[in-house]
Jmol script that loads the backbone (N, CA, C; Angstrom):
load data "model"
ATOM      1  N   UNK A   1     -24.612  13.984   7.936  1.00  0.00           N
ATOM      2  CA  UNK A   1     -23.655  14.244   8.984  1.00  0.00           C
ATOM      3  C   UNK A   1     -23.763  15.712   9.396  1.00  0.00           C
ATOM      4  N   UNK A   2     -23.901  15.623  11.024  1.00  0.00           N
ATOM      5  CA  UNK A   2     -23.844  17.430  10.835  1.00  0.00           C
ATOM      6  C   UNK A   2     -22.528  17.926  10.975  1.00  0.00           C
ATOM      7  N   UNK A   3     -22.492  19.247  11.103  1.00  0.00           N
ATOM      8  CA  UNK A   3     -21.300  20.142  11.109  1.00  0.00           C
ATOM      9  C   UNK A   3     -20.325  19.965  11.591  1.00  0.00           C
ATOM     10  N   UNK A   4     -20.170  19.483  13.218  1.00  0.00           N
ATOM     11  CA  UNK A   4     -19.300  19.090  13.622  1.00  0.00           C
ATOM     12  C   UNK A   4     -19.445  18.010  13.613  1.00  0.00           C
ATOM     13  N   UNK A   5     -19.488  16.463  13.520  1.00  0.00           N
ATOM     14  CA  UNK A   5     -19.183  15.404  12.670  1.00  0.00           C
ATOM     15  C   UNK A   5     -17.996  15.534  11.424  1.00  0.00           C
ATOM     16  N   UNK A   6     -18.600  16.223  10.602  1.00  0.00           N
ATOM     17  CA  UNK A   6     -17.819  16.818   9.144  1.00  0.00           C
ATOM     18  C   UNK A   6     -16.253  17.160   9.514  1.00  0.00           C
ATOM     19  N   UNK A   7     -16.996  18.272  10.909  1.00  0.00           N
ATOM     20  CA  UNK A   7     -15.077  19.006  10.723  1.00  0.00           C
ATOM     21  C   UNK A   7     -14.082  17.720  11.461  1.00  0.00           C
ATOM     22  N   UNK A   8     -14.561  16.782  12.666  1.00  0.00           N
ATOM     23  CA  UNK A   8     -13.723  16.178  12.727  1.00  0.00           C
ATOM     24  C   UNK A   8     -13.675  14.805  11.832  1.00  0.00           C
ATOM     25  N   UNK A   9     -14.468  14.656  10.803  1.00  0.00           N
ATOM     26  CA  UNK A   9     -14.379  13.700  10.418  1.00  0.00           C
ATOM     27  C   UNK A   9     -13.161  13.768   9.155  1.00  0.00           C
ATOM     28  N   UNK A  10     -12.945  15.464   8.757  1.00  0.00           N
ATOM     29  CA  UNK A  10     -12.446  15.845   7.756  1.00  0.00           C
ATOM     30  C   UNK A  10     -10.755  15.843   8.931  1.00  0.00           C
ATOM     31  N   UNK A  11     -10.466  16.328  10.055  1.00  0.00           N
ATOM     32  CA  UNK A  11      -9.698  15.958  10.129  1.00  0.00           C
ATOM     33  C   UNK A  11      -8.998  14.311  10.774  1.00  0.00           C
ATOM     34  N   UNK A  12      -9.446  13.717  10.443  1.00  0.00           N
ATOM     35  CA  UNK A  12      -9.574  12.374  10.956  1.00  0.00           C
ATOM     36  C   UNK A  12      -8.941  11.836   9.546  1.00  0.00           C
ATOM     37  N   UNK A  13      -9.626  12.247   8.287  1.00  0.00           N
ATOM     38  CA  UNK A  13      -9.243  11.906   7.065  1.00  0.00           C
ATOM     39  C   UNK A  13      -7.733  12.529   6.718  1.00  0.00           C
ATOM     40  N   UNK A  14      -7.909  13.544   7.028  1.00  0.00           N
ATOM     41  CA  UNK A  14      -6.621  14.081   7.054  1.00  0.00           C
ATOM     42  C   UNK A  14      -4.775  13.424   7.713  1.00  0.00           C
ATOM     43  N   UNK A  15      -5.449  12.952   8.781  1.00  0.00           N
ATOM     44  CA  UNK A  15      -4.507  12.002   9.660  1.00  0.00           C
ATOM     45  C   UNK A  15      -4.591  11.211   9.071  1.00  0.00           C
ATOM     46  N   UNK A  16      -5.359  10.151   8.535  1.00  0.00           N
ATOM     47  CA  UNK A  16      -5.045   8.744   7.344  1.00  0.00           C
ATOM     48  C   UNK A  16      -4.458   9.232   6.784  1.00  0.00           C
ATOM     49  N   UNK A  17      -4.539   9.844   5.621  1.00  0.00           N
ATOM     50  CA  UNK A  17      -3.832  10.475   4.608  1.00  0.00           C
ATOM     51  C   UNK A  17      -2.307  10.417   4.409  1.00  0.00           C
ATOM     52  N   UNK A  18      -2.628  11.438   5.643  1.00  0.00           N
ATOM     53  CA  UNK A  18      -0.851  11.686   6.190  1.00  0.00           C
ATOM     54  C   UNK A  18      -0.158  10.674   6.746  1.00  0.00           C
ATOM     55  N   UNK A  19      -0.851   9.700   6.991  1.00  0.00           N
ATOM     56  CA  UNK A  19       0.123   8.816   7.485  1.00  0.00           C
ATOM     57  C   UNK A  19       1.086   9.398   9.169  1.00  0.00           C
ATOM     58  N   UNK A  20       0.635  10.188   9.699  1.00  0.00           N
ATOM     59  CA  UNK A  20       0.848  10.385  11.185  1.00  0.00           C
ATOM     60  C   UNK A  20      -0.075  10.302  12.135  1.00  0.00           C
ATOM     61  N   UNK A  21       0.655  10.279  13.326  1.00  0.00           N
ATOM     62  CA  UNK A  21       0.079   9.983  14.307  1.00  0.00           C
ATOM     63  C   UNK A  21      -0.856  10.805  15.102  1.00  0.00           C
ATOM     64  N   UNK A  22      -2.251  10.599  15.239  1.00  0.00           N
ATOM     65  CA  UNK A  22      -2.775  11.113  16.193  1.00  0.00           C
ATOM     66  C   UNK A  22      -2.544  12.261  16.932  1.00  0.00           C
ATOM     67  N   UNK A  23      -1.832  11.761  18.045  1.00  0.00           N
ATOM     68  CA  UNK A  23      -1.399  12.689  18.668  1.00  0.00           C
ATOM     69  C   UNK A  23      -0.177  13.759  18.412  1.00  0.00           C
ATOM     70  N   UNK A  24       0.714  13.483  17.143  1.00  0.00           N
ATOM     71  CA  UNK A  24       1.504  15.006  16.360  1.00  0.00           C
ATOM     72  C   UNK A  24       0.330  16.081  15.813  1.00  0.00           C
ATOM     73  N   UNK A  25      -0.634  14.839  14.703  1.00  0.00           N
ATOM     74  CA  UNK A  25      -1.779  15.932  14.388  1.00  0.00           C
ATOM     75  C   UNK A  25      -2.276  16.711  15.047  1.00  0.00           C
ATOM     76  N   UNK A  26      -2.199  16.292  16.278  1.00  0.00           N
ATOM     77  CA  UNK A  26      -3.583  16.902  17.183  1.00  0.00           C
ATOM     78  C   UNK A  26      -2.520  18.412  17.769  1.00  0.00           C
ATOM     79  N   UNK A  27      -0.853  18.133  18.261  1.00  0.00           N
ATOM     80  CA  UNK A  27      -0.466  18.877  18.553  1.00  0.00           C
ATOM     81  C   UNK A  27      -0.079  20.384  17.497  1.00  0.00           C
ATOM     82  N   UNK A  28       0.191  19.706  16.498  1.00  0.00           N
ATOM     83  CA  UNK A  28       0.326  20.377  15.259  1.00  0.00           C
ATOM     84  C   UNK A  28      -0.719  21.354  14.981  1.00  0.00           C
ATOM     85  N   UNK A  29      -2.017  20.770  14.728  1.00  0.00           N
ATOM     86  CA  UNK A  29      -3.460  21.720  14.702  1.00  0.00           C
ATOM     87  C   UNK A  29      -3.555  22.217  15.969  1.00  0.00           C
ATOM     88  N   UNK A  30      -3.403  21.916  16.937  1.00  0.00           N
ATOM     89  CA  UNK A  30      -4.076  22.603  17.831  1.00  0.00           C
ATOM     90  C   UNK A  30      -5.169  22.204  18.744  1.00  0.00           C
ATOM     91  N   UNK A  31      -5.738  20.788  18.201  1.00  0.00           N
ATOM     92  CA  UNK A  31      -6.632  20.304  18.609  1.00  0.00           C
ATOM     93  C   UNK A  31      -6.846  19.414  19.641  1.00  0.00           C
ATOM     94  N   UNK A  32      -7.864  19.223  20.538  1.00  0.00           N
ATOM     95  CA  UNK A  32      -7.656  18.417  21.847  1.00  0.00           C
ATOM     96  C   UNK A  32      -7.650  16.712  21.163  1.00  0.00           C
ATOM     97  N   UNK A  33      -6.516  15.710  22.033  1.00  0.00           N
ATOM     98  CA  UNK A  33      -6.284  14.658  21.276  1.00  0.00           C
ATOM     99  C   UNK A  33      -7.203  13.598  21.662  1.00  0.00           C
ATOM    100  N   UNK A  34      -7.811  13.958  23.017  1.00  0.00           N
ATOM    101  CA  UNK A  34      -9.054  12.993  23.045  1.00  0.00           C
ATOM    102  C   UNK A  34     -10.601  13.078  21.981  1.00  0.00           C
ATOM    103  N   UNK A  35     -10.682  14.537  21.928  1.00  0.00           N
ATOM    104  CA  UNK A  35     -11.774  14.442  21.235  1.00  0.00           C
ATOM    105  C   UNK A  35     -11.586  13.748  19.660  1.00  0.00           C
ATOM    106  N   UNK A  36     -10.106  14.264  19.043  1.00  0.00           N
ATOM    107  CA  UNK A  36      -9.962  13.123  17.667  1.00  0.00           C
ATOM    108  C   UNK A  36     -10.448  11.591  18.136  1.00  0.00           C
ATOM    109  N   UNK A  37      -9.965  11.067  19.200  1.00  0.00           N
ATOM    110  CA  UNK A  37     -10.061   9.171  19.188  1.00  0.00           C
ATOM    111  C   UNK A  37     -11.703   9.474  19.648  1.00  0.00           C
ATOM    112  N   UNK A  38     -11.914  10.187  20.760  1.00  0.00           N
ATOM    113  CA  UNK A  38     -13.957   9.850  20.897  1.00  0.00           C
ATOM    114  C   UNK A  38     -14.363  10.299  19.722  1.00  0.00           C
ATOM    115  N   UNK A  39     -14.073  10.840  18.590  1.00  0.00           N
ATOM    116  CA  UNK A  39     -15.224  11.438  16.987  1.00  0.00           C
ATOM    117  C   UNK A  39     -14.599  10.061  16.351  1.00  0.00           C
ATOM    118  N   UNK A  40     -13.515   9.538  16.436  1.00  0.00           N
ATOM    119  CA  UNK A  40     -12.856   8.489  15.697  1.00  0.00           C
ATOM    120  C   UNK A  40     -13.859   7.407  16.032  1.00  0.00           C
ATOM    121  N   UNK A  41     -14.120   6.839  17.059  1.00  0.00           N
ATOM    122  CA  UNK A  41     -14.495   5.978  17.939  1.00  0.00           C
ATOM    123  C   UNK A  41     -16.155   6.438  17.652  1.00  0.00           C
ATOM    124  N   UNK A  42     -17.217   7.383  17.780  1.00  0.00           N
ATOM    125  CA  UNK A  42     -18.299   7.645  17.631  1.00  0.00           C
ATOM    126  C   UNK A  42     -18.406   7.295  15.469  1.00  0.00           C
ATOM    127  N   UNK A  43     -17.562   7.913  14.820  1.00  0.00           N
ATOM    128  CA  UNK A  43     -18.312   7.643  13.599  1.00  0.00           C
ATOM    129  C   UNK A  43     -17.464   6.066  12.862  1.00  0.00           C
ATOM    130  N   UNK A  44     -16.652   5.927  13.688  1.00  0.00           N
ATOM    131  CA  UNK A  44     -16.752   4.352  13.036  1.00  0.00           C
ATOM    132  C   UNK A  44     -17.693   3.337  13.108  1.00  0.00           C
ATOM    133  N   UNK A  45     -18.511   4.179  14.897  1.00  0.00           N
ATOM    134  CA  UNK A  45     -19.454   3.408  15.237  1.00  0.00           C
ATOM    135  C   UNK A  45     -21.032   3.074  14.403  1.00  0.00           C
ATOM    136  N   UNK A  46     -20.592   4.785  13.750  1.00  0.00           N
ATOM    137  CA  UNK A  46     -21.618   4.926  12.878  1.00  0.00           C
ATOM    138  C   UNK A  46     -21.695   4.216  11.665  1.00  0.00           C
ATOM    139  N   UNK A  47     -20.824   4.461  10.837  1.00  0.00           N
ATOM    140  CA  UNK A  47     -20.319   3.671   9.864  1.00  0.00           C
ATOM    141  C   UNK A  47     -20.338   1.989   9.705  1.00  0.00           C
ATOM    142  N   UNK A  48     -20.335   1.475  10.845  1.00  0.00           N
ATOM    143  CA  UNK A  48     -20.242   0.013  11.207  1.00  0.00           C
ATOM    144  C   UNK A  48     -21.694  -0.439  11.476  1.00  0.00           C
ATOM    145  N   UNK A  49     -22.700   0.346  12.060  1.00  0.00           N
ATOM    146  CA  UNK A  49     -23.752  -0.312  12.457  1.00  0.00           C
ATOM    147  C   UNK A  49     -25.085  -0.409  11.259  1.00  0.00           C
ATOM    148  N   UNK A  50     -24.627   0.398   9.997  1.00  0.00           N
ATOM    149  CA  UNK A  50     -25.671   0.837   9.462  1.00  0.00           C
ATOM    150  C   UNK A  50     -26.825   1.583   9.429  1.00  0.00           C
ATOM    151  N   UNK A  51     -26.377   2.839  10.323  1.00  0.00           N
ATOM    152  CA  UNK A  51     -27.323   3.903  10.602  1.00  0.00           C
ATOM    153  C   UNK A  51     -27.725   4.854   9.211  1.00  0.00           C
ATOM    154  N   UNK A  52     -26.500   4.231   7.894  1.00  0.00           N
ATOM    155  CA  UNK A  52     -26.777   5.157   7.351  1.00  0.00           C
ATOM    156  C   UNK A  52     -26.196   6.985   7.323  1.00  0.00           C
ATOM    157  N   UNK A  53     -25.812   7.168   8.171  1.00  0.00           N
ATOM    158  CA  UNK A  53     -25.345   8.457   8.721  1.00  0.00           C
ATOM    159  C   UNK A  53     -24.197   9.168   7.711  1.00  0.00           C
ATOM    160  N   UNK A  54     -23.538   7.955   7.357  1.00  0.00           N
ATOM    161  CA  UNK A  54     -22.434   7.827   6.353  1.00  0.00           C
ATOM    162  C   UNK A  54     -21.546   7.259   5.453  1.00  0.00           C
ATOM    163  N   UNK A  55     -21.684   7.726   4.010  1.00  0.00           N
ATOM    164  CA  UNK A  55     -21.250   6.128   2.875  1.00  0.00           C
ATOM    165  C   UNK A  55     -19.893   6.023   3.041  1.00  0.00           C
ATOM    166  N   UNK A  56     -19.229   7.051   3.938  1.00  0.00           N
ATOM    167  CA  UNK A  56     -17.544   7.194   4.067  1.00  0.00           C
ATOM    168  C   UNK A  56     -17.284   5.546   4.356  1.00  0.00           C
ATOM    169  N   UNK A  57     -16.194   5.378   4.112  1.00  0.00           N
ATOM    170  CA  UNK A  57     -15.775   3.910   4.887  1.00  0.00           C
ATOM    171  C   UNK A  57     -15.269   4.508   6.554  1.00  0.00           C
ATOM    172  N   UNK A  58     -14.580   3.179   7.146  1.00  0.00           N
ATOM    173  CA  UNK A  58     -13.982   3.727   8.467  1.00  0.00           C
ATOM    174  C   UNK A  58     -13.178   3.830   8.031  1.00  0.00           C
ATOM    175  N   UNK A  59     -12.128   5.179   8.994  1.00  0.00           N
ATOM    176  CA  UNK A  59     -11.268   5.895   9.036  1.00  0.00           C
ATOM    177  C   UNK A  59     -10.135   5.210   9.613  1.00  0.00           C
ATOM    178  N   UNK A  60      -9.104   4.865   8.773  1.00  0.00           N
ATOM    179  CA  UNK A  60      -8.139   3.809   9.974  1.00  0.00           C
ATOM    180  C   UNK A  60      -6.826   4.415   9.756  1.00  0.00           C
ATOM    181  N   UNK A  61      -6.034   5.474  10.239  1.00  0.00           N
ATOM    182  CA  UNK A  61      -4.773   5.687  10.136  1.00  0.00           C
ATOM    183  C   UNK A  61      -4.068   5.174  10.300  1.00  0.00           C
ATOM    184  N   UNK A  62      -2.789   5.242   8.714  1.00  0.00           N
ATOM    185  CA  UNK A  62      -1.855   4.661   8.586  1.00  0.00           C
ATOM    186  C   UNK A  62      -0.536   4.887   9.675  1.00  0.00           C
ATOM    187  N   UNK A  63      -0.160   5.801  10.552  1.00  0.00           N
ATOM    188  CA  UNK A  63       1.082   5.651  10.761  1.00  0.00           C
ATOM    189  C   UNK A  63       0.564   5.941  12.591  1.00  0.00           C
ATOM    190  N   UNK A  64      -1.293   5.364  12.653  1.00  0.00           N
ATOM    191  CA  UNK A  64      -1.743   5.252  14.229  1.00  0.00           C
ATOM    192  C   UNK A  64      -1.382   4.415  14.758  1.00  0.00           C
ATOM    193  N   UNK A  65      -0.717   3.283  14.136  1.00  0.00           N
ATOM    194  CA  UNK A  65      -0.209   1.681  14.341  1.00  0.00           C
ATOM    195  C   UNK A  65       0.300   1.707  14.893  1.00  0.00           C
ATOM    196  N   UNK A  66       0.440   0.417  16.087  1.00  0.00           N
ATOM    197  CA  UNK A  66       2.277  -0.453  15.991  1.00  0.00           C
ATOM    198  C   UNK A  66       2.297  -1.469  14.947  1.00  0.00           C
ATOM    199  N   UNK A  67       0.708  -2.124  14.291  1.00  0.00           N
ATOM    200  CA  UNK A  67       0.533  -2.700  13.435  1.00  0.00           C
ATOM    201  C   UNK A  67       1.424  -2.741  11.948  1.00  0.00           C
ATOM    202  N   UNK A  68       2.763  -3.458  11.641  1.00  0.00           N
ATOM    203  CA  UNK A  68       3.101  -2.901  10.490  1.00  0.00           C
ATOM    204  C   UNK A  68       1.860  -2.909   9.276  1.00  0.00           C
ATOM    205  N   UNK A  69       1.256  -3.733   9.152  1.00  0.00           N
ATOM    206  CA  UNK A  69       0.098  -3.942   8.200  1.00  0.00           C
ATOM    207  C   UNK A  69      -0.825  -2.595   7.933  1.00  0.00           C
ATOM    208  N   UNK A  70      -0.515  -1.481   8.908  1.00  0.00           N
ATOM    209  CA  UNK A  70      -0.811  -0.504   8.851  1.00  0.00           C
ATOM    210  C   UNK A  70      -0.830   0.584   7.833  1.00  0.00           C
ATOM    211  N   UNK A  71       0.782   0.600   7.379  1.00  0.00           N
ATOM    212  CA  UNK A  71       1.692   0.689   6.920  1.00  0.00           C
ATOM    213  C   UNK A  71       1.304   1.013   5.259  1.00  0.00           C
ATOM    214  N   UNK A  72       0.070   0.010   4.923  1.00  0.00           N
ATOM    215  CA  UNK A  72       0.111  -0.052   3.351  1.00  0.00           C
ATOM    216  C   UNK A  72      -0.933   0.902   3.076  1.00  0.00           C
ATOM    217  N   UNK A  73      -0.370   1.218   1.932  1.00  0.00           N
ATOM    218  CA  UNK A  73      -0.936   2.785   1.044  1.00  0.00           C
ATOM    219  C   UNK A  73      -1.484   1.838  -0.335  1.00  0.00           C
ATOM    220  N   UNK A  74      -2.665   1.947  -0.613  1.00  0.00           N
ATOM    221  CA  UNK A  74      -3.503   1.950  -1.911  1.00  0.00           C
ATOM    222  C   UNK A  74      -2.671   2.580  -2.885  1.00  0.00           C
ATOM    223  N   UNK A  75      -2.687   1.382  -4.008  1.00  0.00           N
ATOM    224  CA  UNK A  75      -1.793   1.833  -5.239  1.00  0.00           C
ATOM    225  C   UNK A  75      -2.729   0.859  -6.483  1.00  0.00           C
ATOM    226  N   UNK A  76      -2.537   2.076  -7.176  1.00  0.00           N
ATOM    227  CA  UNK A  76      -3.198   1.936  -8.786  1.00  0.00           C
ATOM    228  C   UNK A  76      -2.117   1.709  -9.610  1.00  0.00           C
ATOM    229  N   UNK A  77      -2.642   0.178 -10.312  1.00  0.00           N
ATOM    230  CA  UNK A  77      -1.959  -0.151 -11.579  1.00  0.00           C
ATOM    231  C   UNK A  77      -2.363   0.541 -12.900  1.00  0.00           C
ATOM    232  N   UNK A  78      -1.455   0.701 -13.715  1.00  0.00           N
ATOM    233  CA  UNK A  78      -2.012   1.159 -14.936  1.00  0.00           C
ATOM    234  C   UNK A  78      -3.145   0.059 -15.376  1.00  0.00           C
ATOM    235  N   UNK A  79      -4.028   0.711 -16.548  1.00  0.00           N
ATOM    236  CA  UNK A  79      -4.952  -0.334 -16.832  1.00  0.00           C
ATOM    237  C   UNK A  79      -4.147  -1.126 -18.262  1.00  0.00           C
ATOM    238  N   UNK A  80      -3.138  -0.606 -18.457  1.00  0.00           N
ATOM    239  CA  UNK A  80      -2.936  -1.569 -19.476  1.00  0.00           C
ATOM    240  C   UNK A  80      -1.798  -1.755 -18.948  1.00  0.00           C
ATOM    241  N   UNK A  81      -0.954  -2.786 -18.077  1.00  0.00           N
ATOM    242  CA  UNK A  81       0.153  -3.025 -17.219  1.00  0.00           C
ATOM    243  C   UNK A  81       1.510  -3.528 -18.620  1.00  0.00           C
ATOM    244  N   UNK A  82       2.131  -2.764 -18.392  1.00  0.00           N
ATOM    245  CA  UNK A  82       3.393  -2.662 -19.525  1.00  0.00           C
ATOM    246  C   UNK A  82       3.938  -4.789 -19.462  1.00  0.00           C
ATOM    247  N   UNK A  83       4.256  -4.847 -20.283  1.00  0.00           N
ATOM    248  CA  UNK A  83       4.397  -6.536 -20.410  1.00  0.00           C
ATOM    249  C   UNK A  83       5.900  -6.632 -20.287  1.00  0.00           C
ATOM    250  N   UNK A  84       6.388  -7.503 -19.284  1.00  0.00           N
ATOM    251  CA  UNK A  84       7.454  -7.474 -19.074  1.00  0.00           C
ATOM    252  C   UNK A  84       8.089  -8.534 -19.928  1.00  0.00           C
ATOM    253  N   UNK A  85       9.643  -8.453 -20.370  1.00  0.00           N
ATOM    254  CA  UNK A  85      10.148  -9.912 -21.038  1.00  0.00           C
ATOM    255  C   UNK A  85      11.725  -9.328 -20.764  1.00  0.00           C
ATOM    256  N   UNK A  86      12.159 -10.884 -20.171  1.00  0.00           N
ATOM    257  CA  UNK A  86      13.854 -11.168 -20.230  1.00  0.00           C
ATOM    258  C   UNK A  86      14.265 -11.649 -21.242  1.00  0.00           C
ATOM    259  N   UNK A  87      15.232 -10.849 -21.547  1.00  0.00           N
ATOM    260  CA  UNK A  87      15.961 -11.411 -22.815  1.00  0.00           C
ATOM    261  C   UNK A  87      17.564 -11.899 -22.316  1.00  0.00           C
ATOM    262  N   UNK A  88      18.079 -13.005 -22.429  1.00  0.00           N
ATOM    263  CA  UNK A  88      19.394 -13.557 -21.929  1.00  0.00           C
ATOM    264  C   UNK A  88      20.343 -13.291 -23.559  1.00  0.00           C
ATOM    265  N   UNK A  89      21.090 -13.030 -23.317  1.00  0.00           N
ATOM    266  CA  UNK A  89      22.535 -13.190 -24.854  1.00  0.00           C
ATOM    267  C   UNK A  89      23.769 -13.887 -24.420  1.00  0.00           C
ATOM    268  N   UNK A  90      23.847 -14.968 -24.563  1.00  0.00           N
ATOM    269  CA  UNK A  90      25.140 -15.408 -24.491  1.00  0.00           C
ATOM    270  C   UNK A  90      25.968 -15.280 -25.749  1.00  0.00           C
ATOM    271  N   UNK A  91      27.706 -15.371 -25.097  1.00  0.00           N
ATOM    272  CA  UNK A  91      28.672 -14.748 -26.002  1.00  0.00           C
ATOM    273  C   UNK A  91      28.541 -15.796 -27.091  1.00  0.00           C
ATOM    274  N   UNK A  92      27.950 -16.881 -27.294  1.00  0.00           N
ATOM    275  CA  UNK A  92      28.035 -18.140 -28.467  1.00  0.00           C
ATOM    276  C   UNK A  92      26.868 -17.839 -29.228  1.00  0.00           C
ATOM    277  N   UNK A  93      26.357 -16.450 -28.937  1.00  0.00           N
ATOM    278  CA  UNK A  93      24.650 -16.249 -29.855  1.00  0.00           C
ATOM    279  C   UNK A  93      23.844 -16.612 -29.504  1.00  0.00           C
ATOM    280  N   UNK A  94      23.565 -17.877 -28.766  1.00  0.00           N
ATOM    281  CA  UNK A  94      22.351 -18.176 -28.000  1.00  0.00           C
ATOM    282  C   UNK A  94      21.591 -16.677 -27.484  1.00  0.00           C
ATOM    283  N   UNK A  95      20.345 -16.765 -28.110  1.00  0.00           N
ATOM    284  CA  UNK A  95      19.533 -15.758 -27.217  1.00  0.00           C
ATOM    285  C   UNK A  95      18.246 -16.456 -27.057  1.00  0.00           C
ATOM    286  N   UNK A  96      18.222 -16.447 -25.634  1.00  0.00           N
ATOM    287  CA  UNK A  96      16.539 -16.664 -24.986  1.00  0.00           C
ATOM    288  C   UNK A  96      15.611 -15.289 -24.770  1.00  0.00           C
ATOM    289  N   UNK A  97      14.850 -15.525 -25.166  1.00  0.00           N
ATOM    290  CA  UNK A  97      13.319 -14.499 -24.790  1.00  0.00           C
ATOM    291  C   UNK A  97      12.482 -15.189 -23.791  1.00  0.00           C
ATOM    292  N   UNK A  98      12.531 -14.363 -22.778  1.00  0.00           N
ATOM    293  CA  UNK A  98      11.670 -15.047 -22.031  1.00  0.00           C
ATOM    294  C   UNK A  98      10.407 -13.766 -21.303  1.00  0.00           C
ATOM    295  N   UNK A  99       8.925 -14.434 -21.140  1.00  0.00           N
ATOM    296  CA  UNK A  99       8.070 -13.568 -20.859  1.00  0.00           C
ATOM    297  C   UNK A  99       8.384 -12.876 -18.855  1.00  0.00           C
ATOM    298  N   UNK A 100       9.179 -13.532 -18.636  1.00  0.00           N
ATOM    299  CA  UNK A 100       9.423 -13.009 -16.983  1.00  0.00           C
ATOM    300  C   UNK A 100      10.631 -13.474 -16.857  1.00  0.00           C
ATOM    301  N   UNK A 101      10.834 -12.919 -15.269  1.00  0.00           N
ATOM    302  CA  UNK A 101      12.231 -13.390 -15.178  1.00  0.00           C
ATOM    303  C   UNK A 101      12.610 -15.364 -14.214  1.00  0.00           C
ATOM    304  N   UNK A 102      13.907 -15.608 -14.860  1.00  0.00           N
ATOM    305  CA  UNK A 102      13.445 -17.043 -14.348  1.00  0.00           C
ATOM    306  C   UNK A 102      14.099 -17.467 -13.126  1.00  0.00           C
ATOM    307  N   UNK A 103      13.727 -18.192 -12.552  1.00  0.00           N
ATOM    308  CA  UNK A 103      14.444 -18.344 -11.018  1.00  0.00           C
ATOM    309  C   UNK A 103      15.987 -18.675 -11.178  1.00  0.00           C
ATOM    310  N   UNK A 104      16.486 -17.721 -10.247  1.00  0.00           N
ATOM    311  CA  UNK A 104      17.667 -17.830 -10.026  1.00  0.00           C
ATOM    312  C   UNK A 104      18.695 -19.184  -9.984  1.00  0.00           C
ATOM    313  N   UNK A 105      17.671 -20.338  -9.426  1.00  0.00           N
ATOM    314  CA  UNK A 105      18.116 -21.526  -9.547  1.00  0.00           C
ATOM    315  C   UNK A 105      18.509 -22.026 -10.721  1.00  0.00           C
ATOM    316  N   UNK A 106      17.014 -22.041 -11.838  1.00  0.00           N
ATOM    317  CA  UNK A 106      17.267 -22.255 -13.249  1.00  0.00           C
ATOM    318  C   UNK A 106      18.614 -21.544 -13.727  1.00  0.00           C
ATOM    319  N   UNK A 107      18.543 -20.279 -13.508  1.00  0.00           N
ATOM    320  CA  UNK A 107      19.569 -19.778 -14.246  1.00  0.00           C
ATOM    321  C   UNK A 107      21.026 -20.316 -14.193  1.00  0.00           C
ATOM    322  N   UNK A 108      21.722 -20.609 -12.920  1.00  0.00           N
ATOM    323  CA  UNK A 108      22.284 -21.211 -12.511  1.00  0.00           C
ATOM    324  C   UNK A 108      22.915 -22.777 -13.363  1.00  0.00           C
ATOM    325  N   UNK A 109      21.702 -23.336 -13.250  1.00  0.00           N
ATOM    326  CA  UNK A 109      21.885 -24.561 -14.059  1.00  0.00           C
ATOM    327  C   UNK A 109      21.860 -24.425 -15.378  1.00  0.00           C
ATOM    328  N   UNK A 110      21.125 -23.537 -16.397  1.00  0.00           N
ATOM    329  CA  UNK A 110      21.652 -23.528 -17.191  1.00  0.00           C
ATOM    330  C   UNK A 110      22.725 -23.102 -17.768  1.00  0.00           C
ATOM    331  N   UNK A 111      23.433 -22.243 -16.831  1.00  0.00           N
ATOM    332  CA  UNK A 111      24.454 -21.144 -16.509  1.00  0.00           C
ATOM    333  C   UNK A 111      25.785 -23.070 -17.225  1.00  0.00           C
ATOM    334  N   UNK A 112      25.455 -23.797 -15.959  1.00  0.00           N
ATOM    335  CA  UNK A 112      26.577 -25.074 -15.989  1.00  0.00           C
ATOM    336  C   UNK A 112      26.492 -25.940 -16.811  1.00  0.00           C
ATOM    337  N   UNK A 113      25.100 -25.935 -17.580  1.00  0.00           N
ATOM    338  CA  UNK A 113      25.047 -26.519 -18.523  1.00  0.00           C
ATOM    339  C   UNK A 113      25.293 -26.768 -19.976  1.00  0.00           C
ATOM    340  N   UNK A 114      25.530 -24.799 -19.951  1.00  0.00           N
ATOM    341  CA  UNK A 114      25.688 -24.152 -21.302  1.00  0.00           C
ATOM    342  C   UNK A 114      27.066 -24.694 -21.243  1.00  0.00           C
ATOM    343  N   UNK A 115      27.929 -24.513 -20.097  1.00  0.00           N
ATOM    344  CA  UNK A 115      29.868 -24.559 -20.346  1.00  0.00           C
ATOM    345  C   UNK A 115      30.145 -25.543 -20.196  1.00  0.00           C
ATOM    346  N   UNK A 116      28.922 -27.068 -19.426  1.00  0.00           N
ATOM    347  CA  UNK A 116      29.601 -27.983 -20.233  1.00  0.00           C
ATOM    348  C   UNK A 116      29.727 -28.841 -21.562  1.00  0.00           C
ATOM    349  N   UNK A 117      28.693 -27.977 -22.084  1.00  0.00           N
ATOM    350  CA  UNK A 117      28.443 -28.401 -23.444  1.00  0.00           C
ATOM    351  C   UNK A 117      29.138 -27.677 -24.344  1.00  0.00           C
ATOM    352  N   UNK A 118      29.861 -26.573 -23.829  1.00  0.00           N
ATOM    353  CA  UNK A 118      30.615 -25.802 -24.979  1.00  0.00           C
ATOM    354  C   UNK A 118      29.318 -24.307 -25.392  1.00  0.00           C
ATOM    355  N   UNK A 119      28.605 -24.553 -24.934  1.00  0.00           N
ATOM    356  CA  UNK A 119      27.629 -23.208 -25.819  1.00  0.00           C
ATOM    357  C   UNK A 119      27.307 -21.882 -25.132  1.00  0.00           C
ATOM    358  N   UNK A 120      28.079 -22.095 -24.017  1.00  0.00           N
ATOM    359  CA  UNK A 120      27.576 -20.710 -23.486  1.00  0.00           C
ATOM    360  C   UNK A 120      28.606 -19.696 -24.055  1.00  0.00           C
TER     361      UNK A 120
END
end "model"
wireframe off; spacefill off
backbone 0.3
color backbone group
């Protein structure tokens, strides 16, 4: 990529990032707002055709949308994801362990089931 490629490609990345719009960035820096969408528009082109030019992915800003789908930010799970478990106590000692939580429906019914049996 040459030089200028780089600088607007670096601020192009910058606008994803941030999650704003185009045209605040552009007023904010200083920069003319057509030339961001024609460098936007030239290295996606690049990027898309397989010229090779660049292993970057395309550049798609988050808050350039009306798209809500726009919207979503890349998020890392831990690699060892903490294990969740519900534990229920009713006042008669009954205790359930359970590995998740259980639908509201269930709960419910067992909720009517426990008091008419006397055990909740």
């Amino acid at each position: 990529m040459s030089t200028e490629s780089d600088f607007w490609a670096r601020h192009l990345e910058a606008i994803a990032n941030e999650g704003i719009h185009t045209k605040g960035y552009a007023d904010r820096e200083g920069l003319d707002v057509s030339k961001l969408y024609q460098w936007r528009k030239r290295l996606s082109r690049n990027n898309n055709n397989g010229s090779g030019a660049s292993s970057k992915p395309t550049i798609i800003p988050a808050g350039g949308s009306s798209n809500p789908l726009s919207q979503f930010v890349r998020v890392a799970t831990p690699p060892n994801p903490v294990r969740l478990e519900c534990q229920l106590e009713f006042p008669s000692g009954l205790r359930l362990s359970l590995s998740a939580l259980p639908d509201p429906h269930w709960l419910i019914a067992l909720n009517a089931n426990l008091h008419v049996t006397g055990r909740a």
